[in-house]
C-alpha positions as CSV (number, residue, x, y, z in Angstrom):
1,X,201.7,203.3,179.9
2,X,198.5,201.4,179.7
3,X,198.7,202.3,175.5
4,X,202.2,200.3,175.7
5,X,200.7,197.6,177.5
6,X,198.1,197.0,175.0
7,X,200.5,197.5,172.1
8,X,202.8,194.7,173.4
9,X,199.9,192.6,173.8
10,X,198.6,193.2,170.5
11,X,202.1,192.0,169.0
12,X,201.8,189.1,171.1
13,X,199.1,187.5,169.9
14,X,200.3,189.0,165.9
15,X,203.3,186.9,166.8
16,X,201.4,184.3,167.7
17,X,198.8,184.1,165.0
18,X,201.6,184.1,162.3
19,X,203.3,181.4,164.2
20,X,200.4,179.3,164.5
21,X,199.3,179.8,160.6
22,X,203.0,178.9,159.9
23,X,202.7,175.7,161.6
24,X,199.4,174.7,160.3
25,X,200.4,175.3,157.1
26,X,203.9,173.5,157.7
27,X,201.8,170.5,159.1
28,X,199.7,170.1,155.7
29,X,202.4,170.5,153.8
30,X,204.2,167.9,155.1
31,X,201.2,165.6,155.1
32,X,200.3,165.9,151.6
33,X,204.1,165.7,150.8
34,X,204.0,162.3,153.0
35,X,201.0,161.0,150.3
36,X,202.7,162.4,147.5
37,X,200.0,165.4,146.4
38,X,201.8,168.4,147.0
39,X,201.7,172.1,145.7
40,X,204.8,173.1,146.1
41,X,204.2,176.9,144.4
42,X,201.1,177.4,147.0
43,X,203.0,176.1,149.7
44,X,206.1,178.8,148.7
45,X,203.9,181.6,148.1
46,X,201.9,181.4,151.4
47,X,205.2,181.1,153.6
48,X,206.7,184.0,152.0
49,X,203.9,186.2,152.9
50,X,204.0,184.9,156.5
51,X,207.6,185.6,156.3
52,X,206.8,189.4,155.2
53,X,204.2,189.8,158.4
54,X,206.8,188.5,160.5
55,X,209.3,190.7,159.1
56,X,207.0,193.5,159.7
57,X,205.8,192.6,163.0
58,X,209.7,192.0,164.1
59,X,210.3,195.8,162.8
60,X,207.7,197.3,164.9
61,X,209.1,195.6,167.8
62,X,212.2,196.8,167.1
63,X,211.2,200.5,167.0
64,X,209.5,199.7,170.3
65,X,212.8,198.3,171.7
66,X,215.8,200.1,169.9
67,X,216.0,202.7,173.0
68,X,216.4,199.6,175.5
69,X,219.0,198.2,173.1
70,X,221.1,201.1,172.2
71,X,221.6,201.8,176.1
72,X,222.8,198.6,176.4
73,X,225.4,198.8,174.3
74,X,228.5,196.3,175.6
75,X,231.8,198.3,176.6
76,X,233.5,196.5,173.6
77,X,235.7,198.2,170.7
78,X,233.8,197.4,167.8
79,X,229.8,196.9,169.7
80,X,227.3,195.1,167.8
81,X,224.5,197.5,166.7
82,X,221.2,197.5,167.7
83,X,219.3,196.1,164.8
84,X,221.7,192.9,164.8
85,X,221.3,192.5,168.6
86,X,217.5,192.5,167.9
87,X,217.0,190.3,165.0
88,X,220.0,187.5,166.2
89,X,219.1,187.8,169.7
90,X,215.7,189.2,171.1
91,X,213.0,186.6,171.1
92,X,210.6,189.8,169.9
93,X,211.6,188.6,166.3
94,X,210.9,184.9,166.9
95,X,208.0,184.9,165.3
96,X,210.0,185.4,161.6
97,X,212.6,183.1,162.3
98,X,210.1,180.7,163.2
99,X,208.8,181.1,159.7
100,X,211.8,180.3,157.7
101,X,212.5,177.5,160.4
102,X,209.3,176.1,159.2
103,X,209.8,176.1,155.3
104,X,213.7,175.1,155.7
105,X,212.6,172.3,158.1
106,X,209.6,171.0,155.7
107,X,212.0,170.3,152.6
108,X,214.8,168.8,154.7
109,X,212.5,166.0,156.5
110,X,210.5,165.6,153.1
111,X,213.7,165.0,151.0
112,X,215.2,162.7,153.5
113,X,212.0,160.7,154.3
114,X,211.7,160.2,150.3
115,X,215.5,158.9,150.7
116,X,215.2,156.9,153.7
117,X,211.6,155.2,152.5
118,X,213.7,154.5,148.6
119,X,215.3,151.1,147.6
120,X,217.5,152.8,145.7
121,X,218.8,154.6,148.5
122,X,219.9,153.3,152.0
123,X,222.9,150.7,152.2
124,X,222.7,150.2,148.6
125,X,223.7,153.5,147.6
126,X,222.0,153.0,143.6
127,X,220.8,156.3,143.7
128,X,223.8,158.0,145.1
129,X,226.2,156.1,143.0
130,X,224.4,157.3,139.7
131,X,224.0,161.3,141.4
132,X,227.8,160.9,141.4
133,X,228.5,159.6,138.1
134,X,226.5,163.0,137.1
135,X,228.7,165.1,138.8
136,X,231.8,163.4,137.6
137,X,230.6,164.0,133.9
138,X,230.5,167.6,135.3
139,X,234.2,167.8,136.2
140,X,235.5,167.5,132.6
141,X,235.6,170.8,130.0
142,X,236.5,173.9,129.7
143,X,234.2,175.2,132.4
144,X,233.7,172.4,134.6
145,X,231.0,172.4,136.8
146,X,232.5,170.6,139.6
147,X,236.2,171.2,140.5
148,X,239.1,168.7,139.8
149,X,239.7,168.3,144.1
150,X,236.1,167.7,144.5
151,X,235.7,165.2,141.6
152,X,238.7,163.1,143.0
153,X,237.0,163.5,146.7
154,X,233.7,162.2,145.2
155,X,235.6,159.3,143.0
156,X,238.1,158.2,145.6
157,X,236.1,158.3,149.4
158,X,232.7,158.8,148.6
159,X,231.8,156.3,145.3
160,X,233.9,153.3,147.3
161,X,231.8,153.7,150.0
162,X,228.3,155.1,148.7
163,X,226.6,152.7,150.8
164,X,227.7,154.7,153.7
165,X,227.3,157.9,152.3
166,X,224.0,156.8,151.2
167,X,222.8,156.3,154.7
168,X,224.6,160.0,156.3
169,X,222.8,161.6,153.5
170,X,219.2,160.4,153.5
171,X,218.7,159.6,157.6
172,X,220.9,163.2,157.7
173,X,218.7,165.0,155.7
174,X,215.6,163.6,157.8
175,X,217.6,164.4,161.0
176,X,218.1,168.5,160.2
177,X,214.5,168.3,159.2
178,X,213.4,167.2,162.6
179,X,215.6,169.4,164.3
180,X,214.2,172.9,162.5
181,X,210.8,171.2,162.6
182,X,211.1,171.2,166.8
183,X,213.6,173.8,167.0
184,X,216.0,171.5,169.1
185,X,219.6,172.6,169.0
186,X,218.5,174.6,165.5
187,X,221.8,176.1,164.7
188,X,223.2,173.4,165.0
189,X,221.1,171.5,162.7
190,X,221.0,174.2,160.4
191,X,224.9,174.1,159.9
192,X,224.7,170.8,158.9
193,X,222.1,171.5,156.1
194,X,224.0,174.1,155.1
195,X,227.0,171.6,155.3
196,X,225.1,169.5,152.6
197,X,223.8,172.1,150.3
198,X,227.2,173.4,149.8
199,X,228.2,169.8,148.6
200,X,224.9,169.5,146.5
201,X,226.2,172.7,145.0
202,X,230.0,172.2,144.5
203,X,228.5,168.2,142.8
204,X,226.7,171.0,140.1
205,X,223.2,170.5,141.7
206,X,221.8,174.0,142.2
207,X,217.8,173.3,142.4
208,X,216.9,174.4,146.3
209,X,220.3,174.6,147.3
210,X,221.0,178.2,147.2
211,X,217.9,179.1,148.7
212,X,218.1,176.4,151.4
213,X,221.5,177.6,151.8
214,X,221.2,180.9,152.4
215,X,217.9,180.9,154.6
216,X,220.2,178.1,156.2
217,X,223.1,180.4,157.1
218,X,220.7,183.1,158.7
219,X,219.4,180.2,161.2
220,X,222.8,179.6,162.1
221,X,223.9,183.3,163.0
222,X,220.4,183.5,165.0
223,X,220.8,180.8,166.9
224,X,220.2,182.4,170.1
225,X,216.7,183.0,169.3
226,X,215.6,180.9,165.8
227,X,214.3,178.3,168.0
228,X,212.8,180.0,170.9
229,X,209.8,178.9,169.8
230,X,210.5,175.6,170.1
231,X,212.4,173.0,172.8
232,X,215.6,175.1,172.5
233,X,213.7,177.7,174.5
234,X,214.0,175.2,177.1
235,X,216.6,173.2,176.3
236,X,219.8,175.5,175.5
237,X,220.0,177.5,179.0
238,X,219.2,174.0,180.5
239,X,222.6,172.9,178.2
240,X,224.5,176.2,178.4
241,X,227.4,177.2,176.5
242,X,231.3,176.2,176.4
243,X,231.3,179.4,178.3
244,X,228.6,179.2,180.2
245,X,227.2,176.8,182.0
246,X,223.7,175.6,182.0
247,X,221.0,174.8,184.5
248,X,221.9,171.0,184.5
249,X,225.5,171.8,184.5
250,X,225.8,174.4,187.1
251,X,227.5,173.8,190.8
252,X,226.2,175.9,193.5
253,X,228.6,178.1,195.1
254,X,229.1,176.8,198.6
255,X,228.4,178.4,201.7
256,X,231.3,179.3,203.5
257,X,230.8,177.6,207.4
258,X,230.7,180.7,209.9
259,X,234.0,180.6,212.5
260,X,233.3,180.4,216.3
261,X,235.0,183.1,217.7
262,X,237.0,182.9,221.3
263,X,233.8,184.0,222.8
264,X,232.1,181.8,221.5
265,X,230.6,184.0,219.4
266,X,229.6,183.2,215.8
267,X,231.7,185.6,213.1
């Protein structure tokens, strides 16, 4: 018993350690990107092997926790093992999601604070009028890179109004950054990134985007635990679910008054 205590205790503070470096590292990052001096195959290397100690760390928890989970399987037809119950909802893996929050969350809000701080984006829309243009000179050949629907959505609603567009894009990029960054309502914010890759991709940009994409679409099926550590710890039960409501949400059952009874008696 007391060898289990200390094991869970040393995870703990593994967790925390690979947390804590992420975020460090996260925070310099984003500072040198902020003065233009970064090193963007350092910064890559070092979170992928934070990622593979959280990865490792989440796995050891699971073998500690895989007999808890397995008993708990739901009366359901088709029961959700116990590996995805772990990784997509016990906060034991945190500590990895937290990682890849910290990486996706560093290029959104540095891609959209270069956007939002550029003339040539904001209500002007320059710089998205001329990305466009690209991706229309993409849409013509054999093997177009961008299809003919898309090309007609990009030359009818978003060229006419590319000031607009301009704006959602660069202070929308900066918002899903913040949001991964604190971990507030993080699946949500990661849908929208992934929202915008996909158009970056179907415009025949590919650079990040699949990579954002995909690490993207993992923070959105583990929303239940990507930004536990973060203000969704606090914040989702305070919200609840459509189905469920939250602390700030919830009505009390009432009391029901007790009947007198003939004898005066109180039933």
């Amino acid at each position: 018993m007391a060898s289990q205590s200390t094991q869970s205790n040393t995870n703990f503070w593994l967790g925390t350690a690979i947390a804590a470096l992420a975020g460090l590292w996260t925070l310099v990052h984003i500072v040198l990107g902020l003065v233009g001096s970064t090193a963007p195959d350092l910064w890559d290397v070092a979170m992928l092997v934070l990622f593979f100690l959280g990865l490792i760390l989440a796995f050891v928890h699971y073998g500690q926790e895989r007999p808890a989970l397995a008993a708990k399987t739901p009366d359901e037809r088709f029961p959700e093992p116990p590996l995805s119950r772990f990784f997509l909802g016990s906060e034991s893996s945190s500590p990895m999601w937290f990682v890849v929050r910290m990486y996706v969350g560093a290029e959104w809000f540095l891609a959209g604070w270069e956007k939002v701080i550029s003339p040539a984006w904001g209500g002007s829309g320059v710089a998205l009028k001329g990305f466009v243009a690209g991706a229309l000179a993409k849409s013509t050949g054999e093997h177009a890179a961008v299809q003919g629907w898309y090309a007609w959505f990009l030359h009818n609603a978003v060229l006419p109004g590319a000031g607009f567009f301009s704006v959602l894009v660069s202070f929308g990029e900066l918002a899903v950054g913040l949001g991964l960054l604190f971990g507030v309502l993080t699946g949500i914010a990661a849908g929208f990134g992934v929202l915008m890759n996909l158009n970056y991709l179907m415009a025949g940009t590919v650079s990040t985007n699949p990579i954002l994409g995909v690490l993207g679409l993992f923070l959105v099926i583990s929303w239940r635990v990507c930004g536990w550590i973060g203000i969704d710890r606090r914040l989702l039960p305070a919200l609840g679910l459509p189905w469920k409501s939250g602390e700030w949400f919830h009505v009390p059952a009432s009391t029901p008054k007790p009947t007198p009874t003939p004898g005066g008696l109180i039933s």
